[in-house]
C-alpha positions as CSV (number, residue, x, y, z in Angstrom):
1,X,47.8,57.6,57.4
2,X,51.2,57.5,59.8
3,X,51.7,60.3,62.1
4,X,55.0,60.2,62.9
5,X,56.2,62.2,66.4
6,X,59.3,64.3,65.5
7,X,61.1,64.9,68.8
8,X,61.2,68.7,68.1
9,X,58.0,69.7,66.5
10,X,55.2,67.2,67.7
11,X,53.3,64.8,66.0
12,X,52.8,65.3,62.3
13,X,51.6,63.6,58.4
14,X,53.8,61.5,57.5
15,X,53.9,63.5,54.2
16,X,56.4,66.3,55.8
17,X,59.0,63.3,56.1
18,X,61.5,61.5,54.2
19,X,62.4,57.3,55.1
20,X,66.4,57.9,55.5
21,X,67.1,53.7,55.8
22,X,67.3,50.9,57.9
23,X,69.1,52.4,60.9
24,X,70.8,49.0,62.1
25,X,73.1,49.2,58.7
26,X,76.7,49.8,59.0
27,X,78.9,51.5,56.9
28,X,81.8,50.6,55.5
29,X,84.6,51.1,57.1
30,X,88.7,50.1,57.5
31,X,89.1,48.0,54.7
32,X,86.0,47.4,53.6
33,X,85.9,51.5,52.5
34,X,87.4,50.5,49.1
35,X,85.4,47.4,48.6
36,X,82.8,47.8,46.0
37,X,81.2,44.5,47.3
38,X,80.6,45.6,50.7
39,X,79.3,49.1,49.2
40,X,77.0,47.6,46.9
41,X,75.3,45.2,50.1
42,X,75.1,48.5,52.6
43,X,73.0,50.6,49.7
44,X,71.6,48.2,47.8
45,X,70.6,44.7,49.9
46,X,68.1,44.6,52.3
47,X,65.9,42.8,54.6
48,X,62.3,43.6,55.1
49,X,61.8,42.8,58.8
50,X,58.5,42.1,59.8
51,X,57.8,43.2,63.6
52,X,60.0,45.9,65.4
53,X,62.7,47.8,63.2
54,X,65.0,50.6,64.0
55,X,64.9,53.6,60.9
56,X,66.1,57.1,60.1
57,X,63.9,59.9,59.1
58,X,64.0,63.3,57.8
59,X,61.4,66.1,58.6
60,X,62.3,67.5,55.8
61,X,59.0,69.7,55.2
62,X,59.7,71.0,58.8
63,X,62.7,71.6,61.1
64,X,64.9,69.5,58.7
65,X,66.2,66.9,61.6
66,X,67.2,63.7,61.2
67,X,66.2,61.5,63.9
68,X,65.8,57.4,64.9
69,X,62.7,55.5,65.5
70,X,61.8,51.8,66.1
71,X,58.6,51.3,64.0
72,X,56.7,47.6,64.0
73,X,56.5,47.3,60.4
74,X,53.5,45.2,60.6
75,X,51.1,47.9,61.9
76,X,53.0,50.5,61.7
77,X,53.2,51.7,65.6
78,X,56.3,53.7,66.6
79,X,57.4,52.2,69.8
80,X,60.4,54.4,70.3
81,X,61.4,58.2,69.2
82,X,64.6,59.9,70.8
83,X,64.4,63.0,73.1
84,X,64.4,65.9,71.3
85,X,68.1,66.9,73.5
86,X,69.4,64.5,71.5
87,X,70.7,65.2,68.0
C-alpha cells in the first residue's frame, strides 16, 4: 500500500489518485509541435528509472489537484512533495 501525501489534504490511499506521467518529459514545442515523430516519443516512449524519479499526480477522488513528487521507484518512498502554496 502507497500512501501518498497530497500537499492540500494530508496523507492518503493511493487509491484516491491517478499517475499523471513522468514529470521530467517535455512537450513539444516550436517546430517539433507538428512533428508526429517527436509526439509519438513524448506519449508513447519511456524509460523506467530505477531510484529517484520526478511524477505527476492527480487526487482525483479528493480535491482534484495536480501536483509533483520525486518517488524512488525501487521502494517506493516519496522524497519530495511541493507546498501546498504552490499550484
Amino acid at each position: 500500500m502507497l500512501l501518498i501525501p497530497c500537499p492540500w489534504c494530508g496523507e492518503r490511499h493511493e487509491s484516491e489518485f491517478t499517475y499523471g506521467g513522468d514529470a521530467t518529459a517535455t512537450i513539444p514545442s516550436g517546430d517539433q509541435r507538428e512533428d508526429t515523430e517527436a509526439w509519438y516519443q513524448f506519449v508513447y516512449e519511456r524509460t523506467n528509472p530505477a531510484g529517484d524519479h520526478a511524477e505527476y499526480w492527480h487526487h482525483s477522488y479528493g480535491c482534484s489537484k495536480w501536483f509533483k513528487i520525486t518517488r524512488n521507484t525501487l521502494n517506493n518512498n516519496i522524497l519530495d512533495v511541493p507546498e501546498s502554496s504552490q499550484s
